[in-house]
Residue frames as a rotation matrix with the C-alpha (Angstrom) as fourth column:
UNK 1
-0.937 0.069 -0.343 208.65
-0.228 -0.864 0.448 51.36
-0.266 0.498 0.825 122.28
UNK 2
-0.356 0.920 0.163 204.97
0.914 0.380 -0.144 51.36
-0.194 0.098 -0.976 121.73
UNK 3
0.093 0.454 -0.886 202.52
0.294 -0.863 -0.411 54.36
-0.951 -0.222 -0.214 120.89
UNK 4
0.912 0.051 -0.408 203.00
-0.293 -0.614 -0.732 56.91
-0.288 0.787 -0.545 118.41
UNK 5
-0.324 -0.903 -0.283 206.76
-0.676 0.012 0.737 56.58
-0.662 0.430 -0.614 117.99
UNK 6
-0.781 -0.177 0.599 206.21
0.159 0.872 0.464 52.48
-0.604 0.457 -0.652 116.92
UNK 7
0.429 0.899 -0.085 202.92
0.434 -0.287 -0.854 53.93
-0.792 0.329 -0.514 114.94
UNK 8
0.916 -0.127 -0.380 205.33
-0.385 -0.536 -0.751 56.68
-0.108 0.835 -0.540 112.75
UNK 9
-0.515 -0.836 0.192 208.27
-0.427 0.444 0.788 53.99
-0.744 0.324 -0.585 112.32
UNK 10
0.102 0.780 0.618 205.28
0.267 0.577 -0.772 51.80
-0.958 0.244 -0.150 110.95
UNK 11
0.868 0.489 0.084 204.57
0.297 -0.376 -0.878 54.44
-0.397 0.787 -0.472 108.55
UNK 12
0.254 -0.670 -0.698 207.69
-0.838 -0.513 0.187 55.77
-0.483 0.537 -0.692 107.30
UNK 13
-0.699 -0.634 0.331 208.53
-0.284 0.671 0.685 52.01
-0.657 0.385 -0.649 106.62
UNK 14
0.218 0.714 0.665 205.34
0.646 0.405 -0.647 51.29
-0.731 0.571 -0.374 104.67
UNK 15
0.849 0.050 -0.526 206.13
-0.356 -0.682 -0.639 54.92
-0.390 0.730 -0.561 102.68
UNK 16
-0.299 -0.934 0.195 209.92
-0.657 0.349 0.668 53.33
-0.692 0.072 -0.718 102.26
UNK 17
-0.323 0.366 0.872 208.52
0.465 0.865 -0.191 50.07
-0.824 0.344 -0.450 100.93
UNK 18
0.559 0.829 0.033 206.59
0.428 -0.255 -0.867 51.97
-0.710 0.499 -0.497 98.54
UNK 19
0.819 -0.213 -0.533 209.00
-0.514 -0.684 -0.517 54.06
-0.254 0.698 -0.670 97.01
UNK 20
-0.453 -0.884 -0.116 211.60
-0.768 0.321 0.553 51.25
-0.452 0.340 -0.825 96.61
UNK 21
0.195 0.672 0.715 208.79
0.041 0.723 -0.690 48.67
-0.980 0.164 0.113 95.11
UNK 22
0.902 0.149 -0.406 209.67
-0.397 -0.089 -0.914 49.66
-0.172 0.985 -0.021 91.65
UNK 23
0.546 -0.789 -0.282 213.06
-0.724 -0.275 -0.633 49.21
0.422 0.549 -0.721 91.69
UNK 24
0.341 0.048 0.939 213.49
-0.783 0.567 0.256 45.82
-0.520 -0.822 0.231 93.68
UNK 25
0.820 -0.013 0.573 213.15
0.143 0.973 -0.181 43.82
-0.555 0.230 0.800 91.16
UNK 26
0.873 -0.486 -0.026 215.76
-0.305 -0.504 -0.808 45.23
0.380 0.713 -0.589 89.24
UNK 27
0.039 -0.833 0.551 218.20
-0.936 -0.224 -0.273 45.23
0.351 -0.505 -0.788 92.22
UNK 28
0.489 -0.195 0.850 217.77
-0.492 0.743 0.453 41.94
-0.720 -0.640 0.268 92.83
UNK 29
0.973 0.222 0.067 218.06
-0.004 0.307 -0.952 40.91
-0.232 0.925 0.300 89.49
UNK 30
0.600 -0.784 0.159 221.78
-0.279 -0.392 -0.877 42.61
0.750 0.482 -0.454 89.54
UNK 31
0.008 -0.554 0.832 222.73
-0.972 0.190 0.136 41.47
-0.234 -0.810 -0.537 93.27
UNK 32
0.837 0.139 0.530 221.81
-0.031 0.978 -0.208 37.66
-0.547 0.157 0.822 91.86
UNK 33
0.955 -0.292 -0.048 223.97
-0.113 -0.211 -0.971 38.36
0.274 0.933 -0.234 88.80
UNK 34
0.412 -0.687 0.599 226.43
-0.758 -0.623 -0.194 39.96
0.506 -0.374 -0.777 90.52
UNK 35
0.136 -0.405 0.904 226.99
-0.961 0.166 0.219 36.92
-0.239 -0.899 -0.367 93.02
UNK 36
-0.630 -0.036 -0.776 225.47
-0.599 0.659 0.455 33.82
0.495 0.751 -0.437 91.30
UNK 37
-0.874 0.234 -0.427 223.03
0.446 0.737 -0.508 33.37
0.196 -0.634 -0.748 93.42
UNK 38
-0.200 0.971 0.134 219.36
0.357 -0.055 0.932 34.06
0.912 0.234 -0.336 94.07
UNK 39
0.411 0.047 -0.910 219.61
0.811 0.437 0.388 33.76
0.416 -0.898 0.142 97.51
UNK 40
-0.256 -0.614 -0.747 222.80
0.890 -0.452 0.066 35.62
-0.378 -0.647 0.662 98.39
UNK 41
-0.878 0.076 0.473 221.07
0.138 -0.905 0.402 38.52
0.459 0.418 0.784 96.09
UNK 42
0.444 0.878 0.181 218.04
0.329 -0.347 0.878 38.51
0.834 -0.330 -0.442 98.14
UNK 43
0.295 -0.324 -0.899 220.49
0.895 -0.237 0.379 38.97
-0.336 -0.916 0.220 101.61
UNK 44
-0.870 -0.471 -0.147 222.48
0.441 -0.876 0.197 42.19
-0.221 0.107 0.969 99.84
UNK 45
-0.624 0.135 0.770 219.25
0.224 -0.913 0.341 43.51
0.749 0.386 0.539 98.82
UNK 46
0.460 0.358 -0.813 217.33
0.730 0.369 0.576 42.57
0.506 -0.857 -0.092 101.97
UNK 47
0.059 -0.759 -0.648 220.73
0.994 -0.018 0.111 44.36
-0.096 -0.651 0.753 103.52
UNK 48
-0.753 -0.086 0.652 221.17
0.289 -0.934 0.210 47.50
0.591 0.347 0.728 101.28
UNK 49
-0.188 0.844 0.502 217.32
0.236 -0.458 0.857 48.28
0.953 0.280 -0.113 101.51
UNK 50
0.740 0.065 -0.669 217.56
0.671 -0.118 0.732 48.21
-0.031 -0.991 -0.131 106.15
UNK 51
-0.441 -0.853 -0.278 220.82
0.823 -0.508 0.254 50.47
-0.358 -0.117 0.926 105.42
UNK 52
-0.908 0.021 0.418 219.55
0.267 -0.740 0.617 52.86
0.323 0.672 0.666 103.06
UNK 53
0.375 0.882 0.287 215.90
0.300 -0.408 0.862 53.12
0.877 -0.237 -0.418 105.02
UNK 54
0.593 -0.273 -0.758 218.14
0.792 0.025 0.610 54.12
-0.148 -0.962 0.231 107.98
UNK 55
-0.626 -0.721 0.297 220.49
0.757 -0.471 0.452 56.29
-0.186 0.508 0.841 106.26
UNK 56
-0.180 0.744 0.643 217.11
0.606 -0.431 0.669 57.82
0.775 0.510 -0.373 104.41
UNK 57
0.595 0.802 -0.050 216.28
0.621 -0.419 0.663 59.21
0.511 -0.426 -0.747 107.91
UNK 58
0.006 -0.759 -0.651 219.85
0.476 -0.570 0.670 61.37
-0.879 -0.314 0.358 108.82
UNK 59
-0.676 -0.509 0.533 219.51
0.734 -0.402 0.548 63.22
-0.065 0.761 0.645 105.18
UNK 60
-0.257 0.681 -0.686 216.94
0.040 -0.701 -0.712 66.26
-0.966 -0.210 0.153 104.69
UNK 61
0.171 0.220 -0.960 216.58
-0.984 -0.001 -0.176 65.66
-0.040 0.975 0.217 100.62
UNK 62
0.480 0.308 0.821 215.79
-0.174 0.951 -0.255 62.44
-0.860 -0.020 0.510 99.46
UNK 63
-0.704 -0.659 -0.265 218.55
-0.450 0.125 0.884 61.30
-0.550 0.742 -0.384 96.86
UNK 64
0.172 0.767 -0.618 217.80
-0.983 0.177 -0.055 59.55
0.067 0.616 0.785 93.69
UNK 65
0.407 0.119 0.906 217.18
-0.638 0.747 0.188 56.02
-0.654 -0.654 0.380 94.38
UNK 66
0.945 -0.181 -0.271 217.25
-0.112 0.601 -0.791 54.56
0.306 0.779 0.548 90.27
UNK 67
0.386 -0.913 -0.132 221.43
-0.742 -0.222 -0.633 55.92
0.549 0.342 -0.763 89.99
C-alpha cells in the first residue's frame, strides 16, 4: 500500500491521536489501577486505542470517547 491510501491512513491516525491525547492519561491511569501494573496498563491501553481507531472507521457518528 503506498500513495494516497497510506497518505489518508497517515492522517486519520494523526487526527485519532489527537482526539484521544486528552484522555490517555486518564485511561492509563485506570488500566494501571485496574491491573497493578504500569506496564500491563500501557498494553490494554496501547490495545483498546488500535481497536477503537478501527472500530472508529465502520461507525458514521463519532461516539463519546470520555463515557
Amino acid at each position: 500500500m503506498n500513495g494516497p491510501a497510506q497518505a489518508s491512513i497517515a492522517k486519520a491516525r494523526e487526527e485519532f491521536l489527537a482526539m484521544v491525547d486528552s484522555i490517555r492519561p486518564d485511561l492509563h491511569r485506570y488500566c494501571a489501577r485496574l491491573t497493578g501494573s504500569v506496564i500491563e496498563g500501557e498494553d490494554i491501553v496501547q490495545e483498546t486505542l488500535a481497536k477503537a481507531f478501527y472500530t472508529l472507521t465502520l461507525t458514521p457518528d463519532l461516539p463519546p470517547l470520555r463515557p
